[in-house]
Each structure stands twice: as structure tokens, then as C-alpha cells.
DRENLO-36856 format. One record per residue (C-alpha): residue in one letter; y, z, x. Coordinates in nm, 3 decimals. Example, Ala and Ser with C-alpha at 12.3 -4.5 7.8 and 13.67 -1.06 7.14 Angstrom:
2
<"A",<-0.450,0.780,1.230>>,
<"S",<-0.106,0.714,1.367>>,
! end
This chain:
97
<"X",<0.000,0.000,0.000>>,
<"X",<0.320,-0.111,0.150>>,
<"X",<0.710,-0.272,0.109>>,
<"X",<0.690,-0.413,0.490>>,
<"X",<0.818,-0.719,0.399>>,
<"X",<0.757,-0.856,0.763>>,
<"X",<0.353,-0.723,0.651>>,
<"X",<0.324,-0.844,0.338>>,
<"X",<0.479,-1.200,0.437>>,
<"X",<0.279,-1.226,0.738>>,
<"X",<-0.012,-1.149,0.492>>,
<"X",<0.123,-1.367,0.210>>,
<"X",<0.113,-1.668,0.490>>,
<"X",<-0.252,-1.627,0.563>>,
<"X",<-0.317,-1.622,0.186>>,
<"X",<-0.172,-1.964,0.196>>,
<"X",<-0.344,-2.113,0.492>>,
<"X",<-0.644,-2.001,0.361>>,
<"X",<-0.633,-2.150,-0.036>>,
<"X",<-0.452,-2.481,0.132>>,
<"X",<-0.731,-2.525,0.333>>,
<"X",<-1.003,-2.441,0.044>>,
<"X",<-0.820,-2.651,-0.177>>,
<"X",<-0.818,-2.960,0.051>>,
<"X",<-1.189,-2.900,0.185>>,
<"X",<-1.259,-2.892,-0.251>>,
<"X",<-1.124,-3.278,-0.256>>,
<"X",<-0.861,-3.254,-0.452>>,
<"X",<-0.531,-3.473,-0.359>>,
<"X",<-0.297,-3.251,-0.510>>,
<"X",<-0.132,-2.938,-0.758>>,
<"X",<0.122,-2.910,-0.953>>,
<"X",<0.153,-2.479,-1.026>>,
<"X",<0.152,-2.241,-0.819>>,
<"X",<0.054,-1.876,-0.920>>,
<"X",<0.118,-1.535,-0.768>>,
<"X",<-0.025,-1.180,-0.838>>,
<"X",<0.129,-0.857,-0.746>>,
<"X",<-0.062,-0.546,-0.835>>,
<"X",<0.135,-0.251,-0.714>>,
<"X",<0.003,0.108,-0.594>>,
<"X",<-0.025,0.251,-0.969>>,
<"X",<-0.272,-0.071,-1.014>>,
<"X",<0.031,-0.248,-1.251>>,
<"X",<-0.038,-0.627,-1.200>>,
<"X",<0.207,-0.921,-1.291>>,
<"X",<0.131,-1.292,-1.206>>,
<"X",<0.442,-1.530,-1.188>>,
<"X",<0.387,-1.879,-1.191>>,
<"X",<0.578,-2.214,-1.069>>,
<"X",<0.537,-2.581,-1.174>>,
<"X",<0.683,-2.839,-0.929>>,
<"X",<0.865,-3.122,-1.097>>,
<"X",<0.620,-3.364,-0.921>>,
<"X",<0.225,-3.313,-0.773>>,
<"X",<0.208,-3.199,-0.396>>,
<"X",<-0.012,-3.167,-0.157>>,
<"X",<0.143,-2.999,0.116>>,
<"X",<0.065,-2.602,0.307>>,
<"X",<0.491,-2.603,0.342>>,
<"X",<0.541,-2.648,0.006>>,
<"X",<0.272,-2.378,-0.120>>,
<"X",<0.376,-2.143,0.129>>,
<"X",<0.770,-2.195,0.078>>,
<"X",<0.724,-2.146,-0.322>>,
<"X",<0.526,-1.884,-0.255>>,
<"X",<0.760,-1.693,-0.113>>,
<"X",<1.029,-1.763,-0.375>>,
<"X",<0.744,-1.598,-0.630>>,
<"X",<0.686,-1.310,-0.418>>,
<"X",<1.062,-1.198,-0.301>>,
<"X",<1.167,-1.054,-0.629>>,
<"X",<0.889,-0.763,-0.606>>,
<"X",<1.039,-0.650,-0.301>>,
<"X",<1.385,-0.577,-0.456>>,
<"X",<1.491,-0.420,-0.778>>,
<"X",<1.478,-0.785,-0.952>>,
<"X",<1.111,-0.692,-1.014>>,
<"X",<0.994,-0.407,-0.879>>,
<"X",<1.321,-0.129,-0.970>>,
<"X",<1.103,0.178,-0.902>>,
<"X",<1.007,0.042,-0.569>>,
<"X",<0.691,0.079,-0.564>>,
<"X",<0.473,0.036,-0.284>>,
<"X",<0.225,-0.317,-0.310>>,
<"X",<-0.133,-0.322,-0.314>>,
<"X",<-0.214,-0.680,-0.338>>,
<"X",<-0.094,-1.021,-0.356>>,
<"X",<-0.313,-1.269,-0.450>>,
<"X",<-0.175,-1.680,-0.472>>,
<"X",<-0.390,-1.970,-0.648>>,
<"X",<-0.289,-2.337,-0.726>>,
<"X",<-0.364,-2.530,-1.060>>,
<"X",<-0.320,-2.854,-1.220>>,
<"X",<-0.496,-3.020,-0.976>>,
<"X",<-0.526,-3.386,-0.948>>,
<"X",<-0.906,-3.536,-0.788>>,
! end
């Protein structure tokens, strides 16, 4: 459980490198929505989700949208009580074969 926001970004990057890499090695060409979970220390869980204007298929893009997803929970825009996070969790959908 932490608000590191070096941490949890260094984390959040991994968690990107990893489901880019499953989701090209699945043969997919692209996604259009990106989705991230937050479950704080008191186990409270919110997802917040993103859909591009256009298909992508690139780690930058997952990882920079990603981060716009994940930045309000480490401020009082979503997270006023500042609670510490637990997990972080991304996925990508709409996919185009």
C-alpha cells in the first residue's frame, strides 16, 4: 500500500509493457479503450476507462493514457481522503484481429 507516485508509476509502466506485449503476442492489430483499476488500502476499487478517437496499436500510447487514468487517484480529484493504493490493474478492449 502506497502514494509513491515515482513507485506506483514505475509499477504502472511494467503493467503496460507487459499487457502490450500479451496483446501483440494474442494477434490482434489494434484497441480502441483503455481501462484502469485502482483498489485502494480499505479494498474500495474504481475502474476508469478511455476510448481513443481512432484504433492504436502502440506501447506509447497505452502507457501515456494510462497515466492520464491513473493521476487523478493520487490527488484529491479522486482519491480526497488520500488513501494509500493497493493495486492498479490496466487492460485494453475493442480490439481489432
Amino acid at each position: 500500500d502506497t502514494l509513491n507516485a515515482d513507485f506506483i508509476f514505475s509499477r504502472l509502466k511494467v503493467i503496460c509493457q507487459n499487457v502490450f506485449r500479451r496483446f501483440s503476442e494474442s494477434g490482434f492489430q489494434s484497441f480502441r479503450t483503455i481501462t484502469l483499476t485502482v483498489r485502494f488500502a480499505d479494498f474500495q476499487t474504481f475502474t476508469r476507462s478511455q476510448t481513443l478517437s481512432a484504433p492504436t496499436n502502440t506501447a506509447q500510447i497505452l502507457q501515456f493514457e494510462s497515466m492520464k487514468l491513473l493521476t487523478p487517484f493520487l490527488d484529491k480529484r479522486e482519491n480526497p481522503k488520500n488513501k494509500p493504493i493497493r493495486l492498479i490493474g490496466i487492460r485494453v478492449e475493442k480490439l481489432v484481429g
